[in-house]
Backbone as CSV, one residue per row, in Angstrom:
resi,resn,N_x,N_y,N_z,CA_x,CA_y,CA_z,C_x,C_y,C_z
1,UNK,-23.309,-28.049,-19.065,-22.579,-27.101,-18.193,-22.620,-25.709,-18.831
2,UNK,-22.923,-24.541,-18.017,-23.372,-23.530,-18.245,-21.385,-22.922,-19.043
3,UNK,-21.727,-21.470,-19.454,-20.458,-21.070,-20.205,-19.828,-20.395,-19.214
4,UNK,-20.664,-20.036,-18.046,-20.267,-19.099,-16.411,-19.774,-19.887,-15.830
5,UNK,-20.174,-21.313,-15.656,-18.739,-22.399,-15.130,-17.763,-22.713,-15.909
6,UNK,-17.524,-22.724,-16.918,-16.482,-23.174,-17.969,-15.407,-21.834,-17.841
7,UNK,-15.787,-21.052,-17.900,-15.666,-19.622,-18.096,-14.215,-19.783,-16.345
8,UNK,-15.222,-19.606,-15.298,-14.825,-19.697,-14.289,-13.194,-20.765,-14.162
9,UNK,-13.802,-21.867,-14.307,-12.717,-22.908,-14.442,-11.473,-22.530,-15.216
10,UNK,-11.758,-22.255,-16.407,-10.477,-21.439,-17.324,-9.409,-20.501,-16.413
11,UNK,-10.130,-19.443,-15.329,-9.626,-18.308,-15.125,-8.973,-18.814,-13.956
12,UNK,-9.832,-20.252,-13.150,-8.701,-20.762,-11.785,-7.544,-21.365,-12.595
13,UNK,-7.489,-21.942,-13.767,-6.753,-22.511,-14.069,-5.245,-21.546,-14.718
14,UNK,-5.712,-20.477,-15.029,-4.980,-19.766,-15.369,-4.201,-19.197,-14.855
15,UNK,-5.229,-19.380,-12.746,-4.123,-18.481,-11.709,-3.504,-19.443,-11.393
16,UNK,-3.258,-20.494,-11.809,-2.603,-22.053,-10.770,-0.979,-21.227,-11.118
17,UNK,-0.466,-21.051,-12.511,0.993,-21.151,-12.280,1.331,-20.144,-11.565
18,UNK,0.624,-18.902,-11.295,0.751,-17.927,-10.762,1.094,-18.078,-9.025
19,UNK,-0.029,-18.759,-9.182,-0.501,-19.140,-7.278,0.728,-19.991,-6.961
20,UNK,1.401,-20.862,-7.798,2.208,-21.655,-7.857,4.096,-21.062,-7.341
21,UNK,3.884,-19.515,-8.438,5.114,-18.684,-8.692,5.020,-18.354,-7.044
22,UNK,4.202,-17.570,-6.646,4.337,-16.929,-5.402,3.957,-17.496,-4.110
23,UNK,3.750,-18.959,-4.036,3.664,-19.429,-3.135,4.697,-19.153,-1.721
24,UNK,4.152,-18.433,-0.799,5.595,-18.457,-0.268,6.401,-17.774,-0.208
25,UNK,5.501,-16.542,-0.937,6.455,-15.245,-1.093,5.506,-14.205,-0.311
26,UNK,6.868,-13.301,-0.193,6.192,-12.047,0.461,5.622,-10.959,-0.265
27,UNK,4.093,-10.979,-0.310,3.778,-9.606,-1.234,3.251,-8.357,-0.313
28,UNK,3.765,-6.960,-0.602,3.158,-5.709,0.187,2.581,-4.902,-0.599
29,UNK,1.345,-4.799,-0.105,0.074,-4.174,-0.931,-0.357,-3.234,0.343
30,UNK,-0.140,-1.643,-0.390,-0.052,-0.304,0.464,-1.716,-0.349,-0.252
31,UNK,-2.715,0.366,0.691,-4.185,-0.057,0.563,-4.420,1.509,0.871
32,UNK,-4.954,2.723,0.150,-5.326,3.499,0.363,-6.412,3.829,-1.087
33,UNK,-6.854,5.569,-0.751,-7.189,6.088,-1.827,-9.063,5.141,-2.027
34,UNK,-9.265,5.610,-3.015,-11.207,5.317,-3.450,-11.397,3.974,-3.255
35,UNK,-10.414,3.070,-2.988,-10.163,1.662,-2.561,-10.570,1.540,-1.301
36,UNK,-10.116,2.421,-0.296,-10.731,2.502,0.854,-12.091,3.436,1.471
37,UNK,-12.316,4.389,0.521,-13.630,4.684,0.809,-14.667,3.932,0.381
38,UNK,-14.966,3.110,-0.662,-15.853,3.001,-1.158,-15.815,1.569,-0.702
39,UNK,-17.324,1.036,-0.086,-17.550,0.052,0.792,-17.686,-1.092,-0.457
40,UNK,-17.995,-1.047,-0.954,-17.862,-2.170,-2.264,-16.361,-2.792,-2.905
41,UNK,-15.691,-1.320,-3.111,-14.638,-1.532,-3.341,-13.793,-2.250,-2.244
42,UNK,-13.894,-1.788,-0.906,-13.134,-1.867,-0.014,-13.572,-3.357,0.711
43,UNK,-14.623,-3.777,0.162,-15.189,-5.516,0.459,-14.491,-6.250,-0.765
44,UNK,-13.898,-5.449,-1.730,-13.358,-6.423,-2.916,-11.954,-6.720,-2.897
45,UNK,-11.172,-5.746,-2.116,-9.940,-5.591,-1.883,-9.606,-6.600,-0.548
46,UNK,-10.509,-6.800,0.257,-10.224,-7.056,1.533,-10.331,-8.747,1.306
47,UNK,-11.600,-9.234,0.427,-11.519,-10.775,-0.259,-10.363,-11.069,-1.002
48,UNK,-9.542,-10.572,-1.866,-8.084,-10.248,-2.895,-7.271,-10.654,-1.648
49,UNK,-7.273,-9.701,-0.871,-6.108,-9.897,0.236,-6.417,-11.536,0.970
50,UNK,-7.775,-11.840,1.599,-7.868,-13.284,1.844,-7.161,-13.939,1.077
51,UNK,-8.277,-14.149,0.059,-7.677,-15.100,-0.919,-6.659,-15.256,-1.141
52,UNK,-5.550,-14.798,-1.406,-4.516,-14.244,-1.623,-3.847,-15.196,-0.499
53,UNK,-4.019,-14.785,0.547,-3.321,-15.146,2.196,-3.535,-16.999,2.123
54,UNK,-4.868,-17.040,1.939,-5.408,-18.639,1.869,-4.852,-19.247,1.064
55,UNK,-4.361,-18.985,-0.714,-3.400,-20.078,-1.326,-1.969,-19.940,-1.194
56,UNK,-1.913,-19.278,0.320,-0.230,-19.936,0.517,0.752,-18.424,0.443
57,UNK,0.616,-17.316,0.004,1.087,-16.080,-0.529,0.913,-15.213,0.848
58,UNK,2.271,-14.722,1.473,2.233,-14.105,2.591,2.085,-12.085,2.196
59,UNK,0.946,-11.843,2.844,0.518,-10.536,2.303,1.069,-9.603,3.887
60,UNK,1.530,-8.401,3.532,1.467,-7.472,4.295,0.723,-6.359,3.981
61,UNK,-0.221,-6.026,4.466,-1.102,-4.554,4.546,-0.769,-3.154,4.700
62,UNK,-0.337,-2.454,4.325,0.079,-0.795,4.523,-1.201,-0.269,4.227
63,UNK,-1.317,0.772,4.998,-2.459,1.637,4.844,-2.113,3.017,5.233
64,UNK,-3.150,3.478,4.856,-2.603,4.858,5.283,-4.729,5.751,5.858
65,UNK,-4.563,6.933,5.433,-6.089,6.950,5.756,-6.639,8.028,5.708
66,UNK,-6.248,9.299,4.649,-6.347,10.465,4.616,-7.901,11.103,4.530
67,UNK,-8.628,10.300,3.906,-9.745,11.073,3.760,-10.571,10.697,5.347
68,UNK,-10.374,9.897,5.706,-10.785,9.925,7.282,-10.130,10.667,7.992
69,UNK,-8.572,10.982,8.570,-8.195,11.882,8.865,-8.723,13.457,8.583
70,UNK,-9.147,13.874,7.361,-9.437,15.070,6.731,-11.166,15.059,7.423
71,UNK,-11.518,14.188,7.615,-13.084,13.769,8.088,-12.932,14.110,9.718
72,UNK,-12.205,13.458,10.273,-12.351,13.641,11.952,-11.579,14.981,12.346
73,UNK,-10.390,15.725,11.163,-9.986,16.994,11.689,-11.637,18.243,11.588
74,UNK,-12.440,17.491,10.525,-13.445,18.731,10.499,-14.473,18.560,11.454
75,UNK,-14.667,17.489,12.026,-15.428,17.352,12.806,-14.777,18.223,14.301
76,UNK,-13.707,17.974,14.515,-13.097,18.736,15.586,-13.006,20.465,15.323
77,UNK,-12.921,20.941,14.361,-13.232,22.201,13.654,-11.697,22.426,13.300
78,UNK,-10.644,21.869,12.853,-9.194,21.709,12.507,-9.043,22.052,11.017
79,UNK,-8.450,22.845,10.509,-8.401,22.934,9.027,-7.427,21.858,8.832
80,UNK,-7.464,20.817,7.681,-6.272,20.555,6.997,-5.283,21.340,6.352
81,UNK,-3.858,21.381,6.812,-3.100,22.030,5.732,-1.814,21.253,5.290
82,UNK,-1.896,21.425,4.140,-0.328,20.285,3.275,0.472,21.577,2.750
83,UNK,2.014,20.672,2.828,2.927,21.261,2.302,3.800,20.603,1.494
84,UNK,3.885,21.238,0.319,4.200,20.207,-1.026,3.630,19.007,-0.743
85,UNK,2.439,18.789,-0.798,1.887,17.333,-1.142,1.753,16.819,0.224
86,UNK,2.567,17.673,1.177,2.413,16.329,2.677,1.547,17.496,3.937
87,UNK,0.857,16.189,4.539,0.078,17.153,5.615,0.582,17.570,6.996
88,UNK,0.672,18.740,6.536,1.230,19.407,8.333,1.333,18.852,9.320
89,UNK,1.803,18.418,10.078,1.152,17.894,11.156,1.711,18.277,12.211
90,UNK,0.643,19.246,13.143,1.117,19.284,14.466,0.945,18.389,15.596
91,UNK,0.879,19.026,16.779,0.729,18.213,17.972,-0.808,17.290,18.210
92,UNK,-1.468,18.380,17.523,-3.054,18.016,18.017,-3.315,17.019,16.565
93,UNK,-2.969,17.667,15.345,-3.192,16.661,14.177,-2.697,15.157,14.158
94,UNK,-1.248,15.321,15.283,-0.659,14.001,15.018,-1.740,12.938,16.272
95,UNK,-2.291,13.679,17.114,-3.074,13.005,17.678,-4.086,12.320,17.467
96,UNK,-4.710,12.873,16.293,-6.091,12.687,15.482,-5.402,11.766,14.300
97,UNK,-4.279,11.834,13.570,-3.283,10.740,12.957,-3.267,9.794,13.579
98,UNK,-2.600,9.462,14.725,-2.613,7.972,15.221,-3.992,7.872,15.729
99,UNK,-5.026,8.156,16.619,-5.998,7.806,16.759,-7.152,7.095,15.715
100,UNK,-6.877,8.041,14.734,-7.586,7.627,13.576,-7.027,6.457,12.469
101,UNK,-5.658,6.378,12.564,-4.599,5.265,11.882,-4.451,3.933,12.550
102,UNK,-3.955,4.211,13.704,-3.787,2.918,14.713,-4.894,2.715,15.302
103,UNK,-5.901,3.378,15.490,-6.931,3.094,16.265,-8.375,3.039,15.410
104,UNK,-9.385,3.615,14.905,-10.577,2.903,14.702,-9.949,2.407,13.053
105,UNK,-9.168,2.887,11.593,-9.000,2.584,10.733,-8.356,1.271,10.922
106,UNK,-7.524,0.946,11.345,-6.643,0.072,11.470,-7.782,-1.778,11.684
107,UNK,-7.896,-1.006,12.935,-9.151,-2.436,13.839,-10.091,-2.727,12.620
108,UNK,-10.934,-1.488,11.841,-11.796,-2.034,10.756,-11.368,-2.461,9.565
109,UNK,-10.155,-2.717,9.678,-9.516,-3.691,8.221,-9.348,-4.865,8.653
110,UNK,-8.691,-4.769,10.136,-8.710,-6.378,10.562,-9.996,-7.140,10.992
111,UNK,-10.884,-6.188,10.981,-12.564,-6.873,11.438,-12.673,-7.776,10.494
112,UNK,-12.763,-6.449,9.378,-13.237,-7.389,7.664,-12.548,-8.666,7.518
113,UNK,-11.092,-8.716,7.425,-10.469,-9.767,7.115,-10.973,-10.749,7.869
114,UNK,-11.019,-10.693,9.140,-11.629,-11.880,10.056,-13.176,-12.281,9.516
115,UNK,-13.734,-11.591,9.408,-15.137,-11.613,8.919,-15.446,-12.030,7.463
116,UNK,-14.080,-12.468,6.687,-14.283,-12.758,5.089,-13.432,-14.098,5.403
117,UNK,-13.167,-14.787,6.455,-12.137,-15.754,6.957,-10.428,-15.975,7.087
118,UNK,-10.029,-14.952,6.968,-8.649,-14.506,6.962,-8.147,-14.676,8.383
119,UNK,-6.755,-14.277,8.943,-6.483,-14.304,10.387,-5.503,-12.764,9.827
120,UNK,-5.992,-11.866,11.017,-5.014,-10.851,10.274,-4.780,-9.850,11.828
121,UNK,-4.070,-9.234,12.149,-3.131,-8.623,13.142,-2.682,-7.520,12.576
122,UNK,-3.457,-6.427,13.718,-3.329,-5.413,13.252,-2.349,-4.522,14.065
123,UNK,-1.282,-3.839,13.803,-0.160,-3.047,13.875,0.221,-1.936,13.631
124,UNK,1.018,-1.166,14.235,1.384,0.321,13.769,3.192,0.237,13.364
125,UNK,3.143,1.432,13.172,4.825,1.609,13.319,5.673,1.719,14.261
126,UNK,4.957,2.054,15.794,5.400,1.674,17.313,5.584,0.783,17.491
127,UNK,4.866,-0.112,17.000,4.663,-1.291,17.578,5.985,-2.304,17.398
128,UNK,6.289,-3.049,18.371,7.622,-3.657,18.965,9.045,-2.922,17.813
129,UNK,9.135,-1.141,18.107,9.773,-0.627,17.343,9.900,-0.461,15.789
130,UNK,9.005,-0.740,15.116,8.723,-1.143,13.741,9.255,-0.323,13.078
131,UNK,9.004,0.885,12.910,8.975,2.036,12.150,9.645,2.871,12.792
132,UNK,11.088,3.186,12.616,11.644,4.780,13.342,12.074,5.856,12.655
133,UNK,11.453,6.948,12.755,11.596,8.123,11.986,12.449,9.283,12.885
134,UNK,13.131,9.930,11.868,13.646,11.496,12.626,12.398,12.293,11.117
135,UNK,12.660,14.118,12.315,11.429,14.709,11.471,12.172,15.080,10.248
136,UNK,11.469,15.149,8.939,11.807,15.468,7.812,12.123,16.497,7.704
137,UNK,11.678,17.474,8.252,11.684,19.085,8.429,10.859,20.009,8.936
138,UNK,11.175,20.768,9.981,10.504,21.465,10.653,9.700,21.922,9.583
139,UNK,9.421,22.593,8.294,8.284,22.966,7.583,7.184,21.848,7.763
140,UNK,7.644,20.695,7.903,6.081,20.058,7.919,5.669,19.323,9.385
141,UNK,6.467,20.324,10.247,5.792,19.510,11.694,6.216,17.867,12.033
142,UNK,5.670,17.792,12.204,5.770,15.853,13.177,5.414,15.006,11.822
143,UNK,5.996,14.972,10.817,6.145,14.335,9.892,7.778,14.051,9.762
144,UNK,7.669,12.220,9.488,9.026,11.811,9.794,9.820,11.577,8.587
145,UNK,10.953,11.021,8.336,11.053,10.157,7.215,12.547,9.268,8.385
146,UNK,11.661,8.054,7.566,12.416,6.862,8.038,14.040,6.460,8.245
147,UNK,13.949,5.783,9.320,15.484,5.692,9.647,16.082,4.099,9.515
148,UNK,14.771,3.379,10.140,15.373,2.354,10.513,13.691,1.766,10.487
149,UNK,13.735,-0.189,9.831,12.636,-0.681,9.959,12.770,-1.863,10.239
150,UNK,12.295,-2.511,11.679,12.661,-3.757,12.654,11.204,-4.726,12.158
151,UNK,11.673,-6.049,10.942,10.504,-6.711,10.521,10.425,-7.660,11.828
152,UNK,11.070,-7.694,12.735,10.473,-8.551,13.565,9.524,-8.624,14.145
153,UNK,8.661,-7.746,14.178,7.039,-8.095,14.054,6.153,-8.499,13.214
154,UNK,6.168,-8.122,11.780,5.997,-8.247,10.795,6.265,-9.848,10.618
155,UNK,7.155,-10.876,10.851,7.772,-11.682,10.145,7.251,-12.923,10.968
156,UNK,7.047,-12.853,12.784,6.411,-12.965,13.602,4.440,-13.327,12.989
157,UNK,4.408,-12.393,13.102,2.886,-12.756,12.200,2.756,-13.335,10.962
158,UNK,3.727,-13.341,9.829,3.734,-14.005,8.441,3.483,-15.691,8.909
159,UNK,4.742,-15.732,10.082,5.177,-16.999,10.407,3.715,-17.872,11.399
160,UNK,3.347,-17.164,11.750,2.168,-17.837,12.659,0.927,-17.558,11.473
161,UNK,0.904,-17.148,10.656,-0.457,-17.220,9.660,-1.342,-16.569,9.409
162,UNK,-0.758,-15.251,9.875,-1.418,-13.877,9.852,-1.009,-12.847,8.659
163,UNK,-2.156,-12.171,8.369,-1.951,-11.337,7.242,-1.657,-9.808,8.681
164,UNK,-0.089,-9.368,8.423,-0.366,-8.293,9.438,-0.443,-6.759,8.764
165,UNK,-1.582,-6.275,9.281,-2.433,-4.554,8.549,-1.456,-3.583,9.610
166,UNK,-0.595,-3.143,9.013,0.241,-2.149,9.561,-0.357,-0.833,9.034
167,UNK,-0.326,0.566,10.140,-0.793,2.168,10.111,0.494,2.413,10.150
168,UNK,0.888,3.602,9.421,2.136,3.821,9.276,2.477,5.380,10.420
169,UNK,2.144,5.367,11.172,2.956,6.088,12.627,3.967,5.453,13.180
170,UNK,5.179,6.541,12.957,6.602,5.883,13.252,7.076,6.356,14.912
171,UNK,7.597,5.464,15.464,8.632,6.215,16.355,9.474,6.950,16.422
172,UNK,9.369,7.986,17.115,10.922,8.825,17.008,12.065,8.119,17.526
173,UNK,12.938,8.386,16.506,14.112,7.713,16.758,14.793,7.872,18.051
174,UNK,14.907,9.162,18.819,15.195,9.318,20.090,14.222,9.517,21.091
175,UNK,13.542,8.429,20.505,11.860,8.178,22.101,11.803,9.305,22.176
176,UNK,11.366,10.441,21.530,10.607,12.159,22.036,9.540,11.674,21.516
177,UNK,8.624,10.963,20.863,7.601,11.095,20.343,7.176,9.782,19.518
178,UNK,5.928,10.101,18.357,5.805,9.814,17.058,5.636,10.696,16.055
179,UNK,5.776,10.137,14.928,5.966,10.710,13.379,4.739,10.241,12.843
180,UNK,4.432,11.475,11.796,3.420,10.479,10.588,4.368,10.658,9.392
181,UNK,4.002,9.365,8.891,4.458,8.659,7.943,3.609,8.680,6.298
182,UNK,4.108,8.812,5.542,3.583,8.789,4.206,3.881,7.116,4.121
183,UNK,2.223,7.000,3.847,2.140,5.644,3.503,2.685,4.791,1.984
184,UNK,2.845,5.376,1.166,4.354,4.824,-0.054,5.396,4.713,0.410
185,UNK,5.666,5.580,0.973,7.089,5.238,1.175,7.473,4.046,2.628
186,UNK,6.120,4.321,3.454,6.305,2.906,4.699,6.361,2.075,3.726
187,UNK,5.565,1.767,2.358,5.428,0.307,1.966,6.563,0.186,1.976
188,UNK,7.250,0.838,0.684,8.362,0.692,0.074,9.347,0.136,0.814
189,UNK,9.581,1.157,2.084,10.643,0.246,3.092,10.246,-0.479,3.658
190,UNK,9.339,-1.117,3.787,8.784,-2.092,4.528,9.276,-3.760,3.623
191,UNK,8.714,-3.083,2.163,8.855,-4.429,0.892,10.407,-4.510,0.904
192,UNK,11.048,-3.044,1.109,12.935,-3.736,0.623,13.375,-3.883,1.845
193,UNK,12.951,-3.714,3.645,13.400,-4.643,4.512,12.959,-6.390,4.383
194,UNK,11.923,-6.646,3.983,11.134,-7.498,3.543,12.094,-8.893,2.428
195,UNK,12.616,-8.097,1.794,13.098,-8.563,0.583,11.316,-9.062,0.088
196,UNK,10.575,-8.583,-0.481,9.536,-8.819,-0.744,9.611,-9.344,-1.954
197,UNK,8.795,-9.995,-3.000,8.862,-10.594,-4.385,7.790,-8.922,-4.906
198,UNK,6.999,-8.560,-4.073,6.436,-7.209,-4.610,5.952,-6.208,-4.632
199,UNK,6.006,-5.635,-4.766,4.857,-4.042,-3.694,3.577,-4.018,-4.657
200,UNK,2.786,-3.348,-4.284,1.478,-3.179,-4.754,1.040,-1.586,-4.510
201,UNK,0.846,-1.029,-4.872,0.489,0.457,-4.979,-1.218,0.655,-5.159
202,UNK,-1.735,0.353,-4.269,-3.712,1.040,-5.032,-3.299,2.364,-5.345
203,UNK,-4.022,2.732,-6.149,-4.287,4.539,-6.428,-5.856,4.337,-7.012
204,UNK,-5.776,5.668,-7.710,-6.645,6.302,-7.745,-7.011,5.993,-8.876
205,UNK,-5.925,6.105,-10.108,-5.656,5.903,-11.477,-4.978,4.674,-12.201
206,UNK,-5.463,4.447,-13.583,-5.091,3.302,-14.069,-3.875,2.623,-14.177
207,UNK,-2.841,3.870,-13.588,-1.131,3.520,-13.496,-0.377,4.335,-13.944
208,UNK,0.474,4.295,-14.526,1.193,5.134,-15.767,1.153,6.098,-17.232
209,UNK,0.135,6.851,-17.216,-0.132,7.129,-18.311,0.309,8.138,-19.267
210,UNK,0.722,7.625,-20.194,1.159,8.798,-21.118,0.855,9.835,-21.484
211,UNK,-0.409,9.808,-21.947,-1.621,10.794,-21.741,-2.394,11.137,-20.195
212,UNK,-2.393,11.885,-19.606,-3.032,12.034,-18.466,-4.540,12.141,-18.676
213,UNK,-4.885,12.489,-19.939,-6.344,12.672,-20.186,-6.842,11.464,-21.419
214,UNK,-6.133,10.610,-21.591,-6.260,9.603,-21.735,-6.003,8.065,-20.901
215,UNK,-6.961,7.370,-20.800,-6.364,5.937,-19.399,-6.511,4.864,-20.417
216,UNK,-6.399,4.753,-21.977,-6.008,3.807,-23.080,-4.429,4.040,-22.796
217,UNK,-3.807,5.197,-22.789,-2.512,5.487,-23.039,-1.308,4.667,-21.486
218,UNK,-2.424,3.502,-21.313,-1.217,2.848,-19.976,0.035,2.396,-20.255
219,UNK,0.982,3.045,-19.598,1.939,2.013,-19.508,2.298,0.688,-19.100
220,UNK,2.596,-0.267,-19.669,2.182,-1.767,-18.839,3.688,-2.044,-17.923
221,UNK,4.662,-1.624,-18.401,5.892,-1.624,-17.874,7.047,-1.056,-18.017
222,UNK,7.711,-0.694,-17.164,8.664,0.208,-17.014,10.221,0.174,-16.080
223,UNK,11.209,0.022,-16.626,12.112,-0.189,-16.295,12.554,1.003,-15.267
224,UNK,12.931,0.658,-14.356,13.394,1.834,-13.095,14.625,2.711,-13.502
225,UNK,15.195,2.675,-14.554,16.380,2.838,-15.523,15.707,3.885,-16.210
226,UNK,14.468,4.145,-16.499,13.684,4.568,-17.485,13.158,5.788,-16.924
227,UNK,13.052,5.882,-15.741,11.852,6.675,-14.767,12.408,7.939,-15.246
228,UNK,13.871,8.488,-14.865,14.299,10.165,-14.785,13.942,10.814,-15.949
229,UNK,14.220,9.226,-16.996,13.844,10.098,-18.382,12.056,10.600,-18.303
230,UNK,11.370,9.581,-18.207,9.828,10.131,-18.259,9.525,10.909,-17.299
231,UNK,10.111,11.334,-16.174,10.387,12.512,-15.696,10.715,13.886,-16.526
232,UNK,11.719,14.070,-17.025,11.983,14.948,-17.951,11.134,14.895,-19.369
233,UNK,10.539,13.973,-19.322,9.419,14.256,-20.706,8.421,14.789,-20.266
234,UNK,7.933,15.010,-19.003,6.168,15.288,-18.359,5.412,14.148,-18.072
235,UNK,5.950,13.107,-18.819,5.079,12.042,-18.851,4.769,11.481,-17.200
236,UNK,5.782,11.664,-16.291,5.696,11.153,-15.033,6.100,12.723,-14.133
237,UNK,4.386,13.324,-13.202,4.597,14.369,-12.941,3.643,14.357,-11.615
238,UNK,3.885,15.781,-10.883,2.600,15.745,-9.643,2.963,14.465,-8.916
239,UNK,1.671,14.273,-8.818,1.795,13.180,-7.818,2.226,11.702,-7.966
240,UNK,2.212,11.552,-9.068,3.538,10.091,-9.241,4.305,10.085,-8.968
241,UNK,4.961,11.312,-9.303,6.518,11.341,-8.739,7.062,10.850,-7.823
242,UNK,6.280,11.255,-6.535,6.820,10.413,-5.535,6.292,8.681,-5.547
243,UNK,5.276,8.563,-6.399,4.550,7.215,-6.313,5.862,6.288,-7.217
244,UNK,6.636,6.919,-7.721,7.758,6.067,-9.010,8.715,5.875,-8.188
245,UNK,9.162,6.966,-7.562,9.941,7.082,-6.825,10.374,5.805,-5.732
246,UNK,8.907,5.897,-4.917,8.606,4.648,-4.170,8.710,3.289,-4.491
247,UNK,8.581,3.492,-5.851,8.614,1.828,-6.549,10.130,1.578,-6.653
248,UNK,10.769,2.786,-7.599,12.183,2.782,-8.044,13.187,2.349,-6.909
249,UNK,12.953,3.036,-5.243,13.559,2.735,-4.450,13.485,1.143,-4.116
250,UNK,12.192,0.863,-4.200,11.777,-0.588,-3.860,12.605,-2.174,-4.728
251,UNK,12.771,-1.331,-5.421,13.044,-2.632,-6.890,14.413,-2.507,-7.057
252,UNK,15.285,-1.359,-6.640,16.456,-0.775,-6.354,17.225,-1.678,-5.173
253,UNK,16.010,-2.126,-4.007,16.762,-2.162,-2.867,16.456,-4.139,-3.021
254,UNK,16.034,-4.416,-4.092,16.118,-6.018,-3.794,14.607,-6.615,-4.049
255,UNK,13.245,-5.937,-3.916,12.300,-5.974,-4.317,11.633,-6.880,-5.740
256,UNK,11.294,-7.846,-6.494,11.513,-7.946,-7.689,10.387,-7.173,-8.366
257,UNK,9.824,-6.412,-8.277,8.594,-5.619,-8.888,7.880,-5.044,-8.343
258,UNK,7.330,-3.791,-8.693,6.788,-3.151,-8.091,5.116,-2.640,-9.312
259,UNK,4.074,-2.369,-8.505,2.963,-2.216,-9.350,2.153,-1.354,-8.850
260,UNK,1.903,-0.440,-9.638,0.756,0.810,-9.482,-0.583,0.142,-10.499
261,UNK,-1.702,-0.065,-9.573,-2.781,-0.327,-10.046,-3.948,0.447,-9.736
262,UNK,-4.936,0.157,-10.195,-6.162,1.285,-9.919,-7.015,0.145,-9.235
263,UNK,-6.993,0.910,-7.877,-7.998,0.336,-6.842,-9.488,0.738,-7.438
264,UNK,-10.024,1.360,-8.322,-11.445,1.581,-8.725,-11.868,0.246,-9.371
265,UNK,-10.821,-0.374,-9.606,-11.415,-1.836,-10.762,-11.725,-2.674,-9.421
266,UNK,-12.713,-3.463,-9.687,-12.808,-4.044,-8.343,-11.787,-5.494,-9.016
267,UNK,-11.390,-6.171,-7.558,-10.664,-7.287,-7.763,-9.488,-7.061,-8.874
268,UNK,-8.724,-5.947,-8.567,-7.459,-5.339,-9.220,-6.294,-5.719,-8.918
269,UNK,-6.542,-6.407,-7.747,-5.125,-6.893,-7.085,-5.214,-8.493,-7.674
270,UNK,-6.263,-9.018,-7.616,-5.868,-10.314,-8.345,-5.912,-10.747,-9.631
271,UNK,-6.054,-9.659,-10.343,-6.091,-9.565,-12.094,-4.651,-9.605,-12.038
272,UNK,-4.156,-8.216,-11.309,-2.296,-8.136,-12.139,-1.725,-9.068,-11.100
273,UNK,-1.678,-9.757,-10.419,-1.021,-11.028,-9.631,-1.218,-12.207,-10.340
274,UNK,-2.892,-12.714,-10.582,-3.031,-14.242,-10.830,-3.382,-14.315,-11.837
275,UNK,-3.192,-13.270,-13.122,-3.612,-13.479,-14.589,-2.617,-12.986,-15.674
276,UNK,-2.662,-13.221,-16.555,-1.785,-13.372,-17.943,-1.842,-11.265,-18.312
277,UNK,-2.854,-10.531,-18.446,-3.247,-9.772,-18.959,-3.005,-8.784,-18.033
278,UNK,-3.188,-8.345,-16.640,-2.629,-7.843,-15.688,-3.524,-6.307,-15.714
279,UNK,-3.214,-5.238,-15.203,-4.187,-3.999,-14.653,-3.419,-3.186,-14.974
280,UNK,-2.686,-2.700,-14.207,-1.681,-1.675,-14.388,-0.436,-1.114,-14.820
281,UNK,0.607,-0.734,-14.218,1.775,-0.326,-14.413,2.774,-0.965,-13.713
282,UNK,3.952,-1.793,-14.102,4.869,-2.760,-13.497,6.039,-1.764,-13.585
283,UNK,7.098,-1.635,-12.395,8.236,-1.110,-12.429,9.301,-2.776,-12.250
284,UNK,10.284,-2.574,-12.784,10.672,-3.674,-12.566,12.582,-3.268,-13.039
C-alpha cells in the first residue's frame, strides 16, 4: 500500500471526531473575496461546502459579490463609489446589486453545488421576509443595517436537506424598497438568529495578524474579551475591524465560535473544521 493511501486514511480518520462533534449542527460560512473569483479556488470551496453538507453538518451560504458588482457597474459605464469602506448605493446601483446578487451570482453557486452532488436552494434577503433593514444613513444611499432576521426560510431548507446560498439584499422594513447589505454582518446575524455552533469568515488573508507584513505572525485564537484591546494596540485595524467586530457580535449573541480564514488556501474550510492543526484565526 502506497504512503498516498495511508497518508489519506490517517487524515479521514482524524476528521471522524470532528465530523462526529458537528454532526447536526448549524455552520455559516459567509463566501466572498479571491475565494470567489478564482475558478479553482471557487471549485474547492464549493466541494468543502458539499462535503461538509453530505456527513450530516447543516451549512448555510452567505455571499456577497463585489468584484462582480464593480464588473457589471463598468460595463454599464457607472463609477463605483464607497464611503468609509461601504459602497454607495443608489437607485440604479442597487439595481445592478440585486440583479447581480440574487440573480446571475447567486444561481451560479447553486449550479456548482448541484453539479458537485449537493442539494442547495438559492435565496436572498426578500425572500419569505428574511432580511429587514432600515437605511443606515443617508450618506451611503440604499444601504441598510439590519432590523430583524425571519430563519424561517433558512431552517425550512436545513430541514428538507438543502444547503441554502443566501445574497444578502434586505427588505425595507416599511415595504418602500430594498437595502444592500454588507455581507459580514448578514452572516453574523444570520449565525446568532441561527444559534449556529459557527461562522466562517473567507477573506483574503491568513486571519489575524500581528504583523501585517508578516502571515507567520497568525493569531490562532482570540478571546472576544480581548478584541478592544488589540484594537488599541494597531494590531486589529482597517478592514478587520469590522471583520472582529462581526465575529465579536456573533459569539456575543450565542454563536460558539467564530473563524476568519484565508480563502486563498484551497480546501481552508475543511482544514480549520475537520483537523487538529486548523488555518486561521478563532474568536471564541
Amino acid at each position: 500500500m502506497s504512503y498516498s493511501v495511508i497518508d489519506r486514511a490517517t487524515v479521514l480518520n482524524e476528521a471522524l471526531p470532528y465530523i462526529q462533534r458537528f454532526n447536526n449542527k448549524t455552520v455559516v460560512v459567509k463566501y466572498g473575496g479571491n475565494a470567489m473569483i478564482s475558478d479553482e479556488l471557487r471549485s474547492a470551496v464549493i466541494s468543502d461546502i458539499v462535503l461538509l453538507s453530505l456527513v450530516g453538518i447543516k451549512v448555510v451560504v452567505v455571499h456577497g459579490g463585489g468584484p462582480e458588482i464593480n464588473e457589471m457597474l463598468n460595463k454599464v459605464g457607472k463609477e463605483s463609489k464607497f464611503v468609509n469602506g461601504l459602497r454607495y448605493t443608489d437607485q440604479e446601483t442597487m439595481d445592478i446589486v440585486q440583479m447581480v446578487l440574487c440573480g446571475k451570482l447567486n444561481k451560479e453557486l447553486v449550479s456548482r453545488i448541484i453539479d458537485l452532488g449537493g442539494k442547495a436552494l438559492g435565496l436572498c434577503g426578500i425572500d419569505g421576509g428574511m432580511i429587514k433593514a432600515v437605511q443606515l444613513s443617508e450618506e451611503y444611499g440604499l444601504v441598510g443595517e439590519i432590523t430583524d432576521i425571519n430563519t424561517e426560510p433558512i431552517t425550512a431548507a436545513l430541514e428538507n436537506g438543502y444547503i441554502p446560498v443566501i445574497s444578502t439584499v434586505a427588505q425595507a422594513a416599511d415595504h418602500s424598497g430594498s437595502y444592500n447589505i454588507n455581507a459580514d454582518t448578514a452572516a453574523a446575524k444570520i449565525a446568532s438568529a441561527l444559534q449556529a455552533e459557527k461562522i466562517i469568515l473567507l477573506t483574503d488573508i491568513r486571519g489575524l495578524l500581528r504583523d501585517v507584513n508578516d502571515e507567520n505572525s497568525l493569531i490562532n485564537s482570540v478571546r472576544a474579551s480581548e478584541v478592544p484591546a488589540l484594537v488599541k494596540e494597531g494590531i486589529i485595524k482597517g478592514g478587520m475591524i469590522p471583520k472582529l467586530e462581526c465575529c465579536v457580535e456573533a459569539v456575543r449573541s450565542g454563536v460558539k465560535s467564530a473563524h476568519i480564514i484565508d480563502g486563498r488556501i484551497k480546501h481552508s474550510i475543511l482544514i480549520e473544521l475537520l483537523s487538529d492543526s486548523g488555518v486561521g484565526t478563532m474568536i471564541h
